[in-house]
N, C-alpha and C positions, 0 to 999 in steps of 0.2 A: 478844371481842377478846383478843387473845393476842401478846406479845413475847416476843424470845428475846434476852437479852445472848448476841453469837457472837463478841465479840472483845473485848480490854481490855488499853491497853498501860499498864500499871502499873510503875514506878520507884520503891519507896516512897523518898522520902513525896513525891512526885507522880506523880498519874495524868495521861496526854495525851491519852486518849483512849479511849471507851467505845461501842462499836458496838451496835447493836438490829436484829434483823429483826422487822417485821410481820409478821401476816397477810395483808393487802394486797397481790393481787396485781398487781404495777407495778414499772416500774425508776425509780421516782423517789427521789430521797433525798434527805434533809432533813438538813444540818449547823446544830446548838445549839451557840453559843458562852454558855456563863453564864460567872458571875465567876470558883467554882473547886471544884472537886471536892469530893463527899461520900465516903462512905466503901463507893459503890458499885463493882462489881467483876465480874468474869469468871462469879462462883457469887452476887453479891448485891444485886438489885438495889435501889432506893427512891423514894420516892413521887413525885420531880419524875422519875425516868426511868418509872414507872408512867404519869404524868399524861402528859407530853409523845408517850411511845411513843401512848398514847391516840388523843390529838388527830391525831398521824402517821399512824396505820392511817384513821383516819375523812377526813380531807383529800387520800387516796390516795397516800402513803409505803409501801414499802414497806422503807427503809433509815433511821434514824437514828443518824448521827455525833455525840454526846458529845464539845464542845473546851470550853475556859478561857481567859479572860482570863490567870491566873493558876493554875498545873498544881499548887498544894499541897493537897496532900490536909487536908480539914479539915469535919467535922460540924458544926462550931460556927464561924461567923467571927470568933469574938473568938478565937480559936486562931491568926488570922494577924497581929495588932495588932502591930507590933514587932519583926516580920519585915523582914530588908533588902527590896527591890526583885529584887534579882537571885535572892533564895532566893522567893518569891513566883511570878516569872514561871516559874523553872524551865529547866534549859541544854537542854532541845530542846522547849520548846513553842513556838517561833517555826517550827521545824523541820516539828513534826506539825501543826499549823495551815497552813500553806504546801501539805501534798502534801495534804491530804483537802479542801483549798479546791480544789487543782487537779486534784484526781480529780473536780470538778462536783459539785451540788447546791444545792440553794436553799437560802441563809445566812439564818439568824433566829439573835438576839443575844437575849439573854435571861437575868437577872441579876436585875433588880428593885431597890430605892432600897439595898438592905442592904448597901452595898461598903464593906468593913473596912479599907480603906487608906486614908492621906492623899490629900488630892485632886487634890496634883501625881503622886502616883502613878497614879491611876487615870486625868486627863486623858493623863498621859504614854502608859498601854495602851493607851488606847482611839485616841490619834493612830498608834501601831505597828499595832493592827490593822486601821484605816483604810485607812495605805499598804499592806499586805499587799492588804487586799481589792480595794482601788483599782489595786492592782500587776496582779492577777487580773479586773480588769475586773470585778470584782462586785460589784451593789447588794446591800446586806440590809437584811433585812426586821425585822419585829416583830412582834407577838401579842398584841391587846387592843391597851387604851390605854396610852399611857407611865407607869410609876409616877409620881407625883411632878410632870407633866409633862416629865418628863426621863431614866427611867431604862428601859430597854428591859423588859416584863413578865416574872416571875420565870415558867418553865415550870410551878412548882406552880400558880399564879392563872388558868392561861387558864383561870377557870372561864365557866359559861352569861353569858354577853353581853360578854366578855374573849376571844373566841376567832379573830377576824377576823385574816385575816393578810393587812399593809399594808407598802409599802415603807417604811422608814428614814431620815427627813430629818436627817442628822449634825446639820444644826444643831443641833436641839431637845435633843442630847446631849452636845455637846463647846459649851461657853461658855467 
């Protein structure tokens, strides 16, 4: 099993967007929304773009889109604690979420319980990417069990019996 990062639109200090080709030969593509960028890149990849590319080659992907919640680049999430809302989301990741939604592909959200932001911030994202998605006519999906019961599964956990990929009941997510 073998990825290739073949694209990365990088703005330090937010990235919007991080491309993968598989081996897998198919034109299917799989868009990952997590909470918000590692410190992976055009030459470097890391372990959840390892894991997830993974799972995409074996489920027959042969493309995965890298999006965020939140486009700030950051290895650590206590890196984003104190952050406004508006340096957080980032001024085009409403932008690059919008065309790579409407370029098609099956949407899985994925993130896990670990969201470094207040909680009217993070209901407030997740009701923006809701309407987006919903804008786009598109259900998404998940991987594994909810963390927590409530939080879409981090792409590093889809480990052996976490790896089932199910549609997305908002409710279970936005209270």
């Amino acid at each position: 099993m073998v990825y290739k990062i073949t694209d990365c639109f990088l703005e330090h200090p937010y990235r919007y967007s991080l491309t993968v080709r598989t081996d897998c030969n198919s034109e299917r593509s799989l868009i990952v929304i997590q909470c918000n960028p590692s410190v992976a890149c055009e030459n470097k990849s890391d372990p959840t773009v390892g894991k997830v590319s993974i799972w995409a080659e074996e489920s027959g992907f042969s493309e995965v889109v890298f999006l965020n919640l939140f486009s700030y680049i950051s290895a650590q999430t206590t890196d984003l604690v104190g952050k406004s809302y508006e340096d957080l989301v980032g001024p085009k990741n409403d932008e690059i979420l919008a065309r790579h939604i409407k370029n098609g592909g099956l949407v899985v959200l994925a993130w896990g319980g670990d969201v470094p932001v207040p909680d009217s911030s993070y209901l407030r994202r997740l009701t923006e990417i809701k309407q987006l998605l919903d804008h786009a006519e598109i259900t998404p999906n998940h991987v594994g069990t909810l963390s927590y019961g409530k939080y879409p599964r981090h792409g590093r956990m889809w480990n052996k019996g976490n790896r089932k990929l199910s549609v997305l009941d908002w409710g279970a997510i936005i209270a």
